[in-house]
Structures are given as C-alpha cells and as structure tokens.
N, C-alpha and C positions, 0 to 999 in steps of 0.2 A: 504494500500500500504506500503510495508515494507521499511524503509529509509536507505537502502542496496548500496554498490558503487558497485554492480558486474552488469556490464551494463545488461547483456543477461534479467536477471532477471529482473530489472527495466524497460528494453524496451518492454518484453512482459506484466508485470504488465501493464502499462503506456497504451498498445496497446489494452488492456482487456479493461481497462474504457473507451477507446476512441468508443472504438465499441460499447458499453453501453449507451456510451453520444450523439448517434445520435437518440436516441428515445426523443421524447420529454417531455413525463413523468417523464425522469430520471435525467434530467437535473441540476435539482433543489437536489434532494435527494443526488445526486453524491455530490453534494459541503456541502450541510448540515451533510454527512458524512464521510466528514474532508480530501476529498483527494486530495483538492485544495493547499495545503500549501507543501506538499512533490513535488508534481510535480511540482513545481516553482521552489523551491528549489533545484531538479534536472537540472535547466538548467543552472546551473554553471558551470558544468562536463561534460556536456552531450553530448555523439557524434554525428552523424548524424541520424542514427537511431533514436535514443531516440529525438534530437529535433524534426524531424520528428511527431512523438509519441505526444510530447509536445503539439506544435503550433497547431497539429489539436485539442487537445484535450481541451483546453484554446477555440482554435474559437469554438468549438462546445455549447461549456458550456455558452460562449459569446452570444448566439442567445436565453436565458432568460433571460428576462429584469431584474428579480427578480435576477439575478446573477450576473448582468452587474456594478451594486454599490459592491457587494461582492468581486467580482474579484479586482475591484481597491484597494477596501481598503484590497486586500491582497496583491498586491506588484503584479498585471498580468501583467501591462503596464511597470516598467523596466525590466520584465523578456520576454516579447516581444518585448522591445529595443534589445534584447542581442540576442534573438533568428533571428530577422530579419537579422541580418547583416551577416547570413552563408549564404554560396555561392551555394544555390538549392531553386528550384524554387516553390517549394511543401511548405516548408516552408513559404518560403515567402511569396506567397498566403497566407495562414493563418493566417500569422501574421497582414494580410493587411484584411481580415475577420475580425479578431479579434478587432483587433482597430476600425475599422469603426463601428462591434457592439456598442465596447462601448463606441465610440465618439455620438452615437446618443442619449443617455441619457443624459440630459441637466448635471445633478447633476452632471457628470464625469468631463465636457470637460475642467474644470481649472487645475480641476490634471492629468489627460493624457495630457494638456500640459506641463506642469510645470515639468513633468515625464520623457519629450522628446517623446513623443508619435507624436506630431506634425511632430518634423523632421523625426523619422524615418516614417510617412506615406510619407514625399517631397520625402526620399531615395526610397522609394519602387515606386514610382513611376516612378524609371528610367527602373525597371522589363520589360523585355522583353514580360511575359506573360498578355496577353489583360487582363484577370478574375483578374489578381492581382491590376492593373493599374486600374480597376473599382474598386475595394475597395477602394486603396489610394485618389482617388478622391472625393468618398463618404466620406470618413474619413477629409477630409481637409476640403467638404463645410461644416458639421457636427460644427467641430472646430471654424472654421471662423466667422462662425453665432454667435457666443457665443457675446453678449457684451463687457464682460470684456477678455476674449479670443484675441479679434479683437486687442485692447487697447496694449495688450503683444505685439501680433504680431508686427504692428507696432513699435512700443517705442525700440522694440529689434531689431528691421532691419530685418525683416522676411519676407519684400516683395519682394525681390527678387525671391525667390523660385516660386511664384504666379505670377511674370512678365515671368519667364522660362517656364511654363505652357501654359501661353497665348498665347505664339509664340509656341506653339505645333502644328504640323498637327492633334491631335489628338483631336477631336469634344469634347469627354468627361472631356481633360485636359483645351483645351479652356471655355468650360463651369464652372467647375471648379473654374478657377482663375477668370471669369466675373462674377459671385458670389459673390467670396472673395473680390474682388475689390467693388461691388457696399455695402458691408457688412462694410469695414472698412472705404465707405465716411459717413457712418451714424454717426460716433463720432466726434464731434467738431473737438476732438484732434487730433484728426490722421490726417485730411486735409491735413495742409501744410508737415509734416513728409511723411504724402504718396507724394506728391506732388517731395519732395528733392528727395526721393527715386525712381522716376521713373514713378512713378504710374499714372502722369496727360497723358504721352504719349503713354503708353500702354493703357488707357482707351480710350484715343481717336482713335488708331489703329482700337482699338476691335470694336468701332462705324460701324466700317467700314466693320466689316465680315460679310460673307454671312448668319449668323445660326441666327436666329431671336432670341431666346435666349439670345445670348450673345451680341446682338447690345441692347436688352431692358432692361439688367444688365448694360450694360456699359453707355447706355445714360442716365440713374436714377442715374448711379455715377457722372456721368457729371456734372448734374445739380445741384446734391449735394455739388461739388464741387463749383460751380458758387453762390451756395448762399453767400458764404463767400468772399467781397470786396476784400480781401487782394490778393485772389487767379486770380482773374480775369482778371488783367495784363499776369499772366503765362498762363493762357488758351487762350490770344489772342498771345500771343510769340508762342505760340504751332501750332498756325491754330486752334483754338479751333472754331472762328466762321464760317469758313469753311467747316468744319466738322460736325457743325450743320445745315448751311445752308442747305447741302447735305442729312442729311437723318431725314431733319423735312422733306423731299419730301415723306418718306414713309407712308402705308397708314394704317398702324399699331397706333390705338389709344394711347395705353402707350408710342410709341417713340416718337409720335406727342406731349402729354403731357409734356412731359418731358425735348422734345426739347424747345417749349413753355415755359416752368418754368424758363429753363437758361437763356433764352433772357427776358424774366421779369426779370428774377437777376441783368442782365447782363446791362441793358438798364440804369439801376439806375445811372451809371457813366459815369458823363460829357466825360475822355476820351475812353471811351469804345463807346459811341454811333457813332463817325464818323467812328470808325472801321466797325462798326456791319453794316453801309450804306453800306460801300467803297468796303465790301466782300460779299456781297452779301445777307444779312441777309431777304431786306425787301419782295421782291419775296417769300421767304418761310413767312414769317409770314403773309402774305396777304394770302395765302392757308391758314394755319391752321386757321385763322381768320372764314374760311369757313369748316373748321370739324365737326364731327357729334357728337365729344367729346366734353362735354358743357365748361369742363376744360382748356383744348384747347385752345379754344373761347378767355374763360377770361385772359389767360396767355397772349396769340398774343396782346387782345386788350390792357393789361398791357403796354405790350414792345412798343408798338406804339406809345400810349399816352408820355410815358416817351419819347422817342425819338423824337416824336413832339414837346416839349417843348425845342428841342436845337437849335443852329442856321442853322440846316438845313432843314429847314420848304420845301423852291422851291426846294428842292431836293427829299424829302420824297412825297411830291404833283406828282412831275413829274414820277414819279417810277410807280403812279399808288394806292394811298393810299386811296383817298377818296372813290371809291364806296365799298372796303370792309370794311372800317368805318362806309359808311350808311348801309351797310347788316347786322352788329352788331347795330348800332341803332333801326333796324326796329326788331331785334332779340328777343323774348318774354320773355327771361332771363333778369330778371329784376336788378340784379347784373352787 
C-alpha cells in the first residue's frame, strides 16, 4: 500500500485489501505483509470515504485471533478511538466490531482500556443502529470481566456509564450493565466505591426486572455485596431486605441461592436481624429452607439459626419457624 496523501488512490488501495480481508485465509497474510501500519496511519487525514475503507478493514482483520494481539500492539485501538467519533453509521459499526473483536482476547483488555477503547464502546452505544449497539455491549461485558479491568473501572468512576445502561429499554444494554455490575462486586475493593457511586441501587432495581438474566446477575451482586459488614447498613437504607424478600419467592435455583447467601450474611448482625423480621425476610426463608437446591437449604438454615439467637425468639416461633426447622432436621444433608 503506497503511503501517498492523494485520497482517490489511498481509498481505492485501502478498498482493494478490504475486499481481500473478508476471506478468511487472508486474514493473517494481509497483516504479516505489513499493511496494517499504513492504514492506521491513514486515519489521521482520512475523509469519509477512506474511514469508511479503514474501520471495515481493521474489523475485518479483527475476527483472527492470531491478529487480534497484532493489531493492538500496532496502535488499532486509538486509531478506532478517532475513527468512531465521525458522524456515519457504517463506521461506527465497525468500529464497535472491531473492539469487541479484540476486547475478547483476555491478553488485550488492559490496553484497549487504558487506550480508551472502553469509553469509546459507552459512546457507540448511544448509535442508533441495533448491529452496532450489539457490539458495544459485547465489547463492554468483554472488558468488564477483566479483573484488573473491573478495578480501573471502578477507582476511575466509570460506573456510571453501566448505571445508564441499566435503565435502558434495551434487553441487551440491561444485560450488559447486570454483568458488569455482578463483575465488579467480585473485588473486595470496588464494594463500597461501587456502593458511593450508585451501584447498590441500581442492583437492586435490576432484582426486580422481568429478564431472568439480569435478576441472577444482579442478585449474585447483591449478595456479594452483603458479605461485607460494612455495606449492610446501606443495603437495608436501600430496601435491600425487601427486595430480597420479594424474589427469594422465585423458583429459579441460583436467585434462590443467592438470595439465601445474603440473608446468611446479613443475619450475622445484631442490628440487621430485627430489620430482616420486621420486612419480611422470614416467610421467604422458611421456602427456601424447603428448595430443591441443597445450597439453599444451608444458607436459609444459616440465616435462621443466626436470627434465633436474638431476642426475638416469640416472634421468629410465631411466624411459623419450627416445622421448616424440623424438615431441615429430618433433611439427609448431613451438613
């Protein structure tokens, strides 16, 4: 590819390899024979045409994995920061291809973030077009997932953009952000920071949606959240026990679990237990006490025993506690 400014020529060159690069044979060859660095290179100058030309030809090259480390360590991801931001739609798809490619290679995801690759998939997903908004999504849980990814996100206030998501009509952006959100309770650290940021009420929202998905994302954050003492005050200021109350009733084993897990967490704390009465907690836990999920079982019977031990013994009795106590006693789980 000749490194020429006379557009005509660079956009049919550019146009040549693109149509070359949708074979999947060639994929690999094209970049081993060096003509990966001029087209980057070209999207400094480049008008619409040529970006055009570009972004398809970057996501093309993007869908071998063998190129997917290549590309970054040539500089594809700020040259698809710069390409996203023109105002067509063709592009932009591509550009939202393109990153999702190579957001899905573990080895990428710290320097496509660190690149800006992150923000620009949030911007693309204000695209009007469905096929693009499916990339930026794949591209975001991709990232998210990441460990040390998550960590950035966080620490840098990036949860917003995934609170904005949540509240989408859009199934795939709800999903999305219930992902990212159950991704970043998995670090210690992020708890209370997601917690300041927004994150405990937006999870508990999302408890509440209709897509099963994203009620078993968001109640696994939940509870993740609930392990940590400190947080457990904010999730009852929030209606957190409410919230579980409500859909430990479903009959989905992992939200059962999980719902389960928090009120084991939850139960630990002398002020926490007369809330978790007074809202309703014990009615669901006397079900799950009676699930077909053995984990279930041991979580409820957790949260009970704990909450027996407080001064609301005649109250916990009167609810109705003892025969599913004796149906976990007679229970052959010898745990």
């Amino acid at each position: 590819l000749p490194d020429l400014r006379e557009l005509d020529l660079c956009c049919l060159a550019v146009a040549g390899i693109r149509h070359l690069s949708l074979n999947d044979e060639l994929k690999r060859p094209i970049v081993d024979a060096g003509a990966l660095l001029p087209v980057i290179r070209s999207v400094a100058w480049a008008n619409e045409d040529l970006q055009c030309q570009c972004a398809g030809l970057i996501a093309n090259l993007s869908e071998n994995q063998e190129n997917q480390i290549t590309l970054v360590e040539n500089s594809a991801v700020p040259a698809l920061v710069t390409l996203a931001r023109a105002e067509n739609d063709e592009v932009q798809q591509d550009c939202a291809r393109a990153l999702a490619n190579l957001s899905s290679n573990e080895e990428n995801h710290t320097t496509v973030y660190r690149q800006g690759g992150l923000q620009s998939l949030v911007d693309l997903t204000t695209s009007a077009e469905d096929v693009c908004q499916r990339y930026a999504a794949m591209g975001l849980r991709f990232l998210a997932s990441n460990p040390e990814v998550r960590v950035y996100i966080v620490k840098e206030n990036m949860v917003a953009p995934f609170l904005a998501l949540a509240e989408s009509p859009l199934l795939e952006y709800q999903r999305t952000a219930a992902t990212a959100l159950a991704s970043f309770t998995l670090s210690e650290e992020n708890k209370a920071p997601l917690v300041r940021q927004g994150g405990l009420r937006q999870i508990l929202a999302c408890c509440l949606y209709e897509d099963l998905q994203v009620v078993r994302d968001c109640t696994f954050a939940l509870a993740n959240l609930a392990d940590s003492l400190d947080l457990q005050t904010d999730i009852v200021r929030e209606g957190g026990v409410e919230v579980l109350a409500r859909i430990g009733a479903a009959d989905d084993a992992r939200v059962q679990r999980d719902v389960a897990r928090a009120f084991a967490s939850m139960s630990v704390s002398e002020d926490v237990k007369a809330t978790m009465i007074n809202q309703g907690a014990l009615p669901t836990l006397f079900k799950l006490a009676r699930s077909l999920d053995i984990a279930s079982q041991r979580y409820s019977t957790l949260a009970m025993c704990n909450m027996s031990s407080s001064a609301h013994k005649v109250q916990i009795v009167d609810e109705g506690a003892i025969r599913p106590l004796m149906f976990l006693a007679r229970f052959p789980d010898l745990e």
